[in-house]
Backbone as ProteinMPNN parsed JSONL, in Angstrom:
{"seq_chain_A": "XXXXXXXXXXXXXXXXXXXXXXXXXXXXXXXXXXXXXXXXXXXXXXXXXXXXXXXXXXXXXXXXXXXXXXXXXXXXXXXXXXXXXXXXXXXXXXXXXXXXXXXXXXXXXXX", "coords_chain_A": {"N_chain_A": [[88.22, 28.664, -24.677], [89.282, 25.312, -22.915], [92.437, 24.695, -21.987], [93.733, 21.531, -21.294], [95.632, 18.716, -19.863], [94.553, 15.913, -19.766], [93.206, 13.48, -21.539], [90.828, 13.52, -22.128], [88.014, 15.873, -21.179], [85.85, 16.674, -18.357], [83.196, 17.815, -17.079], [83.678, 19.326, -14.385], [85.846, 20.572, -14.496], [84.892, 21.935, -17.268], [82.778, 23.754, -16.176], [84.913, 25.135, -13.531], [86.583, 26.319, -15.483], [84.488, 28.265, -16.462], [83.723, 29.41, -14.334], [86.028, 30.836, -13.423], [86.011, 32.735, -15.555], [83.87, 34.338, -15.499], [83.041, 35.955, -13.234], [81.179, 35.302, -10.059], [79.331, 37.192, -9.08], [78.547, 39.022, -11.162], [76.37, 40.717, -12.841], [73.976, 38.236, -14.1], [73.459, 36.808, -17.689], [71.78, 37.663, -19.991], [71.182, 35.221, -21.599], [71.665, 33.283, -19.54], [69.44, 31.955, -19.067], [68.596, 30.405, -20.824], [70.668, 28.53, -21.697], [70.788, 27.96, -19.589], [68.463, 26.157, -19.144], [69.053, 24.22, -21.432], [71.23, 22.91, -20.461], [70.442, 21.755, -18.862], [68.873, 19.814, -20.146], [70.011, 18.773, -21.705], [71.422, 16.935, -19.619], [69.508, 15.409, -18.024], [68.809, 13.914, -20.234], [71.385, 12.635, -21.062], [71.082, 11.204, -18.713], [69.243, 9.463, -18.938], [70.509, 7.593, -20.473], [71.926, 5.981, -19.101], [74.436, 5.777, -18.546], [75.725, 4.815, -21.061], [76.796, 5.083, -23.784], [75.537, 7.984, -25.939], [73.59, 7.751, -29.502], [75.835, 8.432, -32.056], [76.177, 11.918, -33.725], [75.022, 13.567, -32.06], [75.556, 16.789, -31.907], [74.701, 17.607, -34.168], [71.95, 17.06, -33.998], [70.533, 17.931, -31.476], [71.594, 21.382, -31.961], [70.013, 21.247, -34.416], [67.201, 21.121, -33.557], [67.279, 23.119, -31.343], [67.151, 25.165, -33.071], [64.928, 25.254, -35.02], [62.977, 25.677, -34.157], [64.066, 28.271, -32.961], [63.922, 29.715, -35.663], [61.263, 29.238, -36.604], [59.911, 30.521, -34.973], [60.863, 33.212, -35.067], [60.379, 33.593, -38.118], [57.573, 33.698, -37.695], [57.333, 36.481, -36.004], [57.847, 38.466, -37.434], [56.077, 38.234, -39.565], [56.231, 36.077, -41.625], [58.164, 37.174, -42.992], [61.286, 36.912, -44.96], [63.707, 38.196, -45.231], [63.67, 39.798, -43.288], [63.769, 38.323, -40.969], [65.716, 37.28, -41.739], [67.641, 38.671, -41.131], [67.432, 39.507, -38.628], [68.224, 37.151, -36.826], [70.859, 37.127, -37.819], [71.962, 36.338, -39.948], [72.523, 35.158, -43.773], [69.95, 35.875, -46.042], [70.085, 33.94, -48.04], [71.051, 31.654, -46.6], [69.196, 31.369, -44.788], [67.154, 30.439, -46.311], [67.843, 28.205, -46.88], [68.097, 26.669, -44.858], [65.285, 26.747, -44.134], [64.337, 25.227, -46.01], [66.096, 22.441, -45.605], [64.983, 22.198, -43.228], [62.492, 21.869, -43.252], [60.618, 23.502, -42.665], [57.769, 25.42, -43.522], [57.677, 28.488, -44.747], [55.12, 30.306, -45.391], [55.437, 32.007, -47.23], [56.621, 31.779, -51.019], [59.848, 30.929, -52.338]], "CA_chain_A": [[89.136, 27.579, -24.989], [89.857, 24.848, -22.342], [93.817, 23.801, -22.296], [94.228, 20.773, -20.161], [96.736, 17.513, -19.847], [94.276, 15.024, -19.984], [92.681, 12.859, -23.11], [89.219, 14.262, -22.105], [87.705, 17.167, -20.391], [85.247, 16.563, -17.774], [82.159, 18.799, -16.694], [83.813, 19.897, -14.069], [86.73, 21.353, -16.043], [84.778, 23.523, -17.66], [83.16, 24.342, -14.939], [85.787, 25.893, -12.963], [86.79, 27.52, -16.669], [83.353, 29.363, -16.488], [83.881, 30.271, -12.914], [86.956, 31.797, -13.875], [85.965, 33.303, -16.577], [82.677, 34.914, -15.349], [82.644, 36.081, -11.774], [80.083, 35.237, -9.58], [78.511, 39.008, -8.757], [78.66, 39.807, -11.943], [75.258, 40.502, -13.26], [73.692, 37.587, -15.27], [73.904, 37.357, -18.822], [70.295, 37.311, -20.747], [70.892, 34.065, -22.095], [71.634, 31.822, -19.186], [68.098, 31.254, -19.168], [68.227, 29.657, -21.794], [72.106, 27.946, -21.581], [70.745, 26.817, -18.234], [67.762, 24.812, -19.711], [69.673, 23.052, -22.657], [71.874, 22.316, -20.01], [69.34, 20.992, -17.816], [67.759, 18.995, -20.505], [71.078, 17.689, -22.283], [72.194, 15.995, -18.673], [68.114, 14.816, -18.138], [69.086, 12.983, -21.811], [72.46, 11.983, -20.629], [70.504, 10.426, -17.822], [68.369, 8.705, -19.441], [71.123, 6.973, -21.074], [72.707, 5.218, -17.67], [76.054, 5.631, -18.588], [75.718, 4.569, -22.358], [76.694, 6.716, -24.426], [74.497, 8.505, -27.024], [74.364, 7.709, -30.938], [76.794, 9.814, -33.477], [75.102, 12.92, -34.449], [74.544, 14.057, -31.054], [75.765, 18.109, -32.099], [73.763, 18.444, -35.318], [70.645, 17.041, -33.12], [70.651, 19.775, -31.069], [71.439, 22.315, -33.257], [68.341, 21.164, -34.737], [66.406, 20.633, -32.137], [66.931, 24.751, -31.448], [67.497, 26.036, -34.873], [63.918, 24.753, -35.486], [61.868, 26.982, -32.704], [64.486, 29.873, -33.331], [63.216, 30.006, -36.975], [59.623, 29.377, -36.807], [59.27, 31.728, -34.074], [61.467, 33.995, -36.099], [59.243, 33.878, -38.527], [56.486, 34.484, -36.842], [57.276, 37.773, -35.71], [58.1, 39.164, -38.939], [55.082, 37.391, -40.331], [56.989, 35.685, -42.508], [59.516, 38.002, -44.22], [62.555, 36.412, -44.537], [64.555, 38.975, -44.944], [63.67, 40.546, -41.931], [63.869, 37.029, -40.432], [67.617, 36.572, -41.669], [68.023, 40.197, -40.174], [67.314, 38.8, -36.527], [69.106, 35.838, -36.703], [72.458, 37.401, -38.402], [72.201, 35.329, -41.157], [71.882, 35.409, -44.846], [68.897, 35.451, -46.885], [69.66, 32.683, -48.796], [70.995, 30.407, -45.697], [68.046, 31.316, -44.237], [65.892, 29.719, -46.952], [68.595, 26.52, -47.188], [67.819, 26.152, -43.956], [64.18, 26.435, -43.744], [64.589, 23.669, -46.847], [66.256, 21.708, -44.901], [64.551, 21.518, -41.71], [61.321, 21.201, -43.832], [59.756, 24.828, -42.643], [57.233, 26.466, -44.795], [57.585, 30.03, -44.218], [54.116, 30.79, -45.458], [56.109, 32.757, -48.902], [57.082, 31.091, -51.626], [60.836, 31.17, -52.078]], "C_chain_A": [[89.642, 27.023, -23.678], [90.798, 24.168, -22.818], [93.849, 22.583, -21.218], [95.097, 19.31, -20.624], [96.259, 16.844, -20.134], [93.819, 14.619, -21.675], [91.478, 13.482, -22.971], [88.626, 15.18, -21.114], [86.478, 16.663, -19.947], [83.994, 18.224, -17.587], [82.806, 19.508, -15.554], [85.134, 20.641, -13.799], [86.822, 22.229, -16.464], [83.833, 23.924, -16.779], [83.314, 25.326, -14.432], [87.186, 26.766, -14.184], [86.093, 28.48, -16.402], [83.165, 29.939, -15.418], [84.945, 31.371, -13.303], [86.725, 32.848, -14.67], [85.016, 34.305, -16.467], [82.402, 35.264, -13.476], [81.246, 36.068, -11.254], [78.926, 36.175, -8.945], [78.694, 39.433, -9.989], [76.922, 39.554, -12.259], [75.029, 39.294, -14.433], [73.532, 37.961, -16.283], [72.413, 36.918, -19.602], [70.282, 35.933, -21.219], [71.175, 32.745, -21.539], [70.634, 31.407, -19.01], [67.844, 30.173, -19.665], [69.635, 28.857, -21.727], [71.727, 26.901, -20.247], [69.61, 25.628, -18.743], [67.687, 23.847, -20.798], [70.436, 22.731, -21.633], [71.276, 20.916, -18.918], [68.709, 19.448, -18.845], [68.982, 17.91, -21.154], [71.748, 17.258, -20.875], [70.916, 15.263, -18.251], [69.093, 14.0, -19.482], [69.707, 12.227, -21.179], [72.155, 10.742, -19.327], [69.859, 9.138, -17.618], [69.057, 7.255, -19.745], [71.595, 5.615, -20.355], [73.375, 4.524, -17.632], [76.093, 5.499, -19.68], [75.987, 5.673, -23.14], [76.045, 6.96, -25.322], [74.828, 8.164, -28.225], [74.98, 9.081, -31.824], [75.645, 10.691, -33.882], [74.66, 13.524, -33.236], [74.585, 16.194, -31.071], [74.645, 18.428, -32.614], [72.398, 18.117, -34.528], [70.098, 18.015, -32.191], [70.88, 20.736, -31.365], [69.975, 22.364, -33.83], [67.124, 21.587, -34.094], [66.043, 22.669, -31.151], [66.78, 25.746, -32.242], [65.951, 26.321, -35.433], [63.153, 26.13, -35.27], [62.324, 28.327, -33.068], [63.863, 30.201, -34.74], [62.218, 30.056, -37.06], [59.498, 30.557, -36.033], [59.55, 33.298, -34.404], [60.404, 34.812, -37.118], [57.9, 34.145, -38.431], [56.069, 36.148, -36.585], [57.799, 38.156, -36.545], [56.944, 38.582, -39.935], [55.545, 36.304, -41.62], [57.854, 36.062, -43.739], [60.958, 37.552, -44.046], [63.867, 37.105, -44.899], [64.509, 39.544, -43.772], [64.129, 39.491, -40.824], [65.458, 36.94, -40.035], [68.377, 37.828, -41.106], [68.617, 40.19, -38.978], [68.083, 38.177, -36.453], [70.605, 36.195, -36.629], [72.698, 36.486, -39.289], [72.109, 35.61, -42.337], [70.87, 34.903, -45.14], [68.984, 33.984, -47.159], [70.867, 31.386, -47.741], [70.229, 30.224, -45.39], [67.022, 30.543, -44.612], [66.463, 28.188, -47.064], [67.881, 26.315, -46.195], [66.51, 25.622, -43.544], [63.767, 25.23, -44.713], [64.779, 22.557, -46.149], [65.586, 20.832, -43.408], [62.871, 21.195, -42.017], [60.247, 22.294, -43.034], [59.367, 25.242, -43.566], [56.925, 27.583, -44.072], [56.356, 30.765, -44.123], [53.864, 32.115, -46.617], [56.846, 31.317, -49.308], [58.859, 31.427, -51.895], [61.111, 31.445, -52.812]], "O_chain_A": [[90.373, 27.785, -23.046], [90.663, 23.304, -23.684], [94.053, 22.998, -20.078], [95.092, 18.971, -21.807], [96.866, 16.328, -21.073], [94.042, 15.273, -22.693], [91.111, 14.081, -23.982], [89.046, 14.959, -19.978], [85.785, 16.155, -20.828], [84.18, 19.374, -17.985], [82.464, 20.686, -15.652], [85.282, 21.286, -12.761], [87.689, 23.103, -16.499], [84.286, 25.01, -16.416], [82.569, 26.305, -14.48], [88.185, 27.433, -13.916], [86.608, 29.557, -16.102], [82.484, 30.963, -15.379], [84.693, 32.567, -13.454], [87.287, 33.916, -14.428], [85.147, 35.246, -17.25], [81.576, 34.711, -12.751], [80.305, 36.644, -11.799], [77.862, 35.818, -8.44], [79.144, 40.577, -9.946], [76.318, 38.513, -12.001], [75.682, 39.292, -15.476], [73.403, 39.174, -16.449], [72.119, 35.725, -19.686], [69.156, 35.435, -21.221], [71.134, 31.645, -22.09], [70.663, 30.214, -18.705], [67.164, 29.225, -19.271], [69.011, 27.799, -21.65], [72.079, 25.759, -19.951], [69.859, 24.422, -18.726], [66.822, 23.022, -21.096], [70.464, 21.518, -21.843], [71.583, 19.795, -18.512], [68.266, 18.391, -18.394], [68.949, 16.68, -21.134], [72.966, 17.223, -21.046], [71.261, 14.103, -18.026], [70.214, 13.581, -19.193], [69.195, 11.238, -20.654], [72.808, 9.724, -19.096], [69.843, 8.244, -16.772], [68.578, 6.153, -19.479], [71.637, 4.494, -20.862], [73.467, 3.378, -17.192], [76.869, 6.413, -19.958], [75.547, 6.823, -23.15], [75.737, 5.899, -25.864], [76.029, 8.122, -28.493], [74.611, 10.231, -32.064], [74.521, 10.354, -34.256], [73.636, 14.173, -33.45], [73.799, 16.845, -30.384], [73.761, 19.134, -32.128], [71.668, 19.104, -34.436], [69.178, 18.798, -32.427], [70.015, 21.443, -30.848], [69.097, 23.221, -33.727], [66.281, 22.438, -34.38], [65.04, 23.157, -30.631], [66.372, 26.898, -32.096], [65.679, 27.309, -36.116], [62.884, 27.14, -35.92], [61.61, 29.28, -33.379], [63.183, 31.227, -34.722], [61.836, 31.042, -37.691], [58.965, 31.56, -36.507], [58.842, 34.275, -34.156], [59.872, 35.921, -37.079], [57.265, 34.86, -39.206], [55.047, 36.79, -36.825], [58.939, 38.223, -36.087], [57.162, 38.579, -41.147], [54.723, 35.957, -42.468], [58.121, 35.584, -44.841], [61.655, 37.835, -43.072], [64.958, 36.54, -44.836], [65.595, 39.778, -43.241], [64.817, 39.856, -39.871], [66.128, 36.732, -39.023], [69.546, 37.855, -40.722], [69.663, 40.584, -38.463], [69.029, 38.661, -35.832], [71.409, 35.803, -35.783], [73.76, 35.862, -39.298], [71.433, 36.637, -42.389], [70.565, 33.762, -44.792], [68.276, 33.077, -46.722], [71.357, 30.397, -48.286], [69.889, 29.041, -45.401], [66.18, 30.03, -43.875], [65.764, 27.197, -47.278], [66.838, 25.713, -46.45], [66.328, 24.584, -42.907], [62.988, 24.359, -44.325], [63.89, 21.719, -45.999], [65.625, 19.725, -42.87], [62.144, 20.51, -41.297], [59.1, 21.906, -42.814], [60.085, 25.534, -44.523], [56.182, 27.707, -43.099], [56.175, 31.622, -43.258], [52.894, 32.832, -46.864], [57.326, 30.369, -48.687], [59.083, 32.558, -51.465], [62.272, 31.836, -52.927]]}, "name": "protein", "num_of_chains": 1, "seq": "XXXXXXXXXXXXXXXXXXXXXXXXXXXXXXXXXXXXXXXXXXXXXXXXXXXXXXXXXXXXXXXXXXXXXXXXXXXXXXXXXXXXXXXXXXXXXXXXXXXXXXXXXXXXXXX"}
């Protein structure tokens, strides 16, 4: 949770939150791998833009946009058991299958 005075919080904001918050000798954390190349790719985007800002829906797009890969690949390695699936994840069963509804995944079982 950043507290600050202004109307809007800048990048480098949080930042010098996550400095704080995470010392710099501390051993990395398995998943800035991956934190670093959504970050990398959502300021590439932002780039793209040049200065404009992006259309509404910019969260659930991303969300998507990883939700997708995490599930197929998910499934994958469970061959497609989706219980074992919604295991991995930490999810329920039957979000698991909304979801793969939704995002228009066929698991490769019928549901």
């Amino acid at each position: 949770l950043v507290l600050v005075g202004e109307d809007s919080i800048s990048a480098e904001m949080v930042e010098a939150e996550l400095a704080a918050m995470r010392p710099e000798d501390a051993p990395p954390l398995e998943s800035d791998s991956l934190s670093q190349s959504v970050d990398q790719h959502i300021r590439r985007y932002f780039e793209t833009l040049n200065g404009a800002m992006p259309p509404q829906g910019l969260h659930a797009r991303v969300l998507r946009e990883v939700e997708y890969p995490l599930i197929i690949a998910t499934l994958e390695i469970t061959r497609g058991n989706q219980v074992k699936a919604a295991d991995i994840l930490g999810i329920n069963r039957n979000t698991l299958r909304k979801r793969i509804r939704e995002l228009g995944i066929w698991s490769g079982r019928q549901a």
